[in-house]
N, C-alpha and C positions, 0 to 999 in steps of 0.2 A: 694828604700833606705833600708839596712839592719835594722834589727827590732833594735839591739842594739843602732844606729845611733838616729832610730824617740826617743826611750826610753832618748839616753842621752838630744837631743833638749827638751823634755818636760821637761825633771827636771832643766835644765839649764834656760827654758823661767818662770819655777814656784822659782826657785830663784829669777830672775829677776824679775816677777811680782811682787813677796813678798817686795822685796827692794824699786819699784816703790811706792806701797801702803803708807810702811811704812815713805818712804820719802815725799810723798803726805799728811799726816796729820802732820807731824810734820817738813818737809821745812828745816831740818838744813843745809845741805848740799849744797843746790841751795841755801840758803841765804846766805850762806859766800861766796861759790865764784863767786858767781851776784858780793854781794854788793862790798866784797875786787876788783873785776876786776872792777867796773865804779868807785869805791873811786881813785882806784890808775892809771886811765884813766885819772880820771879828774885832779888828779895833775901832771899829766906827761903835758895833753895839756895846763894847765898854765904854768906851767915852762917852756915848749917849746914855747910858741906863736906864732905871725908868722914869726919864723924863717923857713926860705928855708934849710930845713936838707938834708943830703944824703937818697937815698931809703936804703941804708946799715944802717945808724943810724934808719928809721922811723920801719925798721924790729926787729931789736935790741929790739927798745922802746915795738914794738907791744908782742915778747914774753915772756921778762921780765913778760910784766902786766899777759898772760896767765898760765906761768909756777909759779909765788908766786900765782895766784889767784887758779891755780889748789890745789897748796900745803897746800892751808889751809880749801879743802874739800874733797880730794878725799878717804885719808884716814880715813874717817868718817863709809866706809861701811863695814868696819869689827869692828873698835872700836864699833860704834853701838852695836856688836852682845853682845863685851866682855863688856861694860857699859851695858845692860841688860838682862845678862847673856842668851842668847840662842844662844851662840856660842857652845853649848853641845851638845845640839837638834839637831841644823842643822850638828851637825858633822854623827851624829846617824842616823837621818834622809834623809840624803842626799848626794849622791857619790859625792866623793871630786872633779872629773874633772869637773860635774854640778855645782858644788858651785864658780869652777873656770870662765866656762864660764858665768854663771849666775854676779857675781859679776864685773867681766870684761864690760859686756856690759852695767852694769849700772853705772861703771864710764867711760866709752865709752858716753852716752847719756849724762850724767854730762857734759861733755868735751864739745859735740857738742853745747850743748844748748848753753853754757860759748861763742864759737869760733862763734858761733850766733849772740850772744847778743853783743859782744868786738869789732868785725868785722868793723861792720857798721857803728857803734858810732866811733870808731877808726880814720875812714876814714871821717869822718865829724866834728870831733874835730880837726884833725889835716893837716898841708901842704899838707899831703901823697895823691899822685895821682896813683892809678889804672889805669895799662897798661893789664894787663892778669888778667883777670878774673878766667879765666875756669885753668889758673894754680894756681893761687890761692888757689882754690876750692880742686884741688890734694894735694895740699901743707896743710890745713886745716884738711882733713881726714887723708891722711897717719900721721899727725902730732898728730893728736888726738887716731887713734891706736895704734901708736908706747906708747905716753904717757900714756895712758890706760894698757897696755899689763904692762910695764915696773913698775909705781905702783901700781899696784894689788895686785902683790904677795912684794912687801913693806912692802903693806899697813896691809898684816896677820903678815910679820914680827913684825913688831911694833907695833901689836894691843894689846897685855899688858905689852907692857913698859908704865912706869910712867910717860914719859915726853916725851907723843908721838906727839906734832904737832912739836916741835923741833928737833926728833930727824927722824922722816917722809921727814923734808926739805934734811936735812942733806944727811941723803943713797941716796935719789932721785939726787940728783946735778951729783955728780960722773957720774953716770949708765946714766943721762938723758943726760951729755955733747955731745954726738957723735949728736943726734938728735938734739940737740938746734942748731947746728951748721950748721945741714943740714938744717932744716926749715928755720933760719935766710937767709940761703945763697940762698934756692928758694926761700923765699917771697920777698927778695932783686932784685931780676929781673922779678919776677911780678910787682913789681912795678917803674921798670926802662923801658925806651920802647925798648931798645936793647934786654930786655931778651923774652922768653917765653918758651915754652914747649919742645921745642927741646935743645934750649940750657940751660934746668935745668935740662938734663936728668942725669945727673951724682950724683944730687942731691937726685933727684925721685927715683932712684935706692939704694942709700943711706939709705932713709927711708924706702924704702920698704923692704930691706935688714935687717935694724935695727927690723919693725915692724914684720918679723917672725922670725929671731931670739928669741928677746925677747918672742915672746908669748908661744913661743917653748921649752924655755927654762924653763920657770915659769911652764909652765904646768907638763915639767917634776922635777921641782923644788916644787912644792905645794901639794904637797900630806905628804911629810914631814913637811915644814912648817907647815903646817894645823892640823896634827895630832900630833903633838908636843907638 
């Protein structure tokens, strides 16, 4: 591996650490979008009861809860910097494509834990029966990269606007539709038993399409944002 390669992974995993740390004593982050994803789980599975829904509604339902649960934490890890002012520092101290991948995988891990903890419960609060597991599981990651990549560089946008968790939903909607729609449309036949892995490949291709786009794009979009 070329010296510049291992150089950018280390500064990229010492952002990341740093983010983990600092989210480990003080929990803001994973306590909003924990609590927001089981609060609005739990009133999704009373409102719904046990009505016998479509798998197209129970995917629907499922990333509604994922995508407002995302929206009201992910953008916390650059506010973070500009609310304690060491968005200066790390500008100084730290190449801006490290601070991209660094910041990315730690709302990338945010995401996972959320699609974690939403998943299971999901499926045990509600009608929804699981046919495809393991496409699931594709549907899950690519869904969580794609949403990682895509608010990331948001979330520097809007990191000192004045009315950032409103206005963090807002840009995200537009940019995140193409994915909403793909993920809706494979978790719908993972949990239909006509569908599975081959016939969601149009989807999988979708998000995987979306997910280097976007990551592609911010990267080379963030170095302005950032230094702005």
């Amino acid at each position: 591996m070329p010296k510049n390669s291992i150089g950018l992974t280390a500064k990229s995993w010492a952002v990341l650490r740093k983010d983990i740390q600092v989210e480990f004593r003080s929990r803001y982050a994973l306590n909003a979008i924990l609590l927001f994803g089981v609060t609005t789980l739990t009133v999704v599975s009373f409102s719904v009861g046990q009505k016998n829904l479509s798998g197209e509604l129970y995917a629907a339902l499922f990333w509604i809860i994922i995508f407002f649960s995302a929206m009201s934490g992910l953008a916390h890890v650059f506010v973070r910097e500009e609310d304690a002012k060491t968005a200066t520092v790390l500008r100084l101290t730290a190449d801006t494509t490290a601070v991209y991948w660094g910041k990315l995988g730690f709302n990338f891990l945010l995401l996972s834990l959320l699609e974690a903890v939403i998943t299971p419960l999901f499926l045990m609060m509600t009608d929804a029966i699981l046919h495809h597991f393991f496409l699931l599981l594709i549907i899950l990651f690519l869904g969580a990269v794609g949403l990682a990549g895509a608010t990331t560089l948001i979330a520097a946008i809007i990191s000192k606007a004045s009315v950032k968790g409103a206005l963090f939903a807002v840009l995200s909607f537009p940019i995140l539709l193409p994915l909403l729609i793909g993920v809706i449309n494979g978790t719908t036949k993972a949990l239909t038993a006509t569908g599975g892995v081959t016939q969601a490949s149009s989807e999988l291709q979708l998000l995987t399409s979306y997910a280097v786009v976007m990551i592609t794009a911010s990267l080379l979009l963030f170095e302005f944002v950032w230094e702005e």
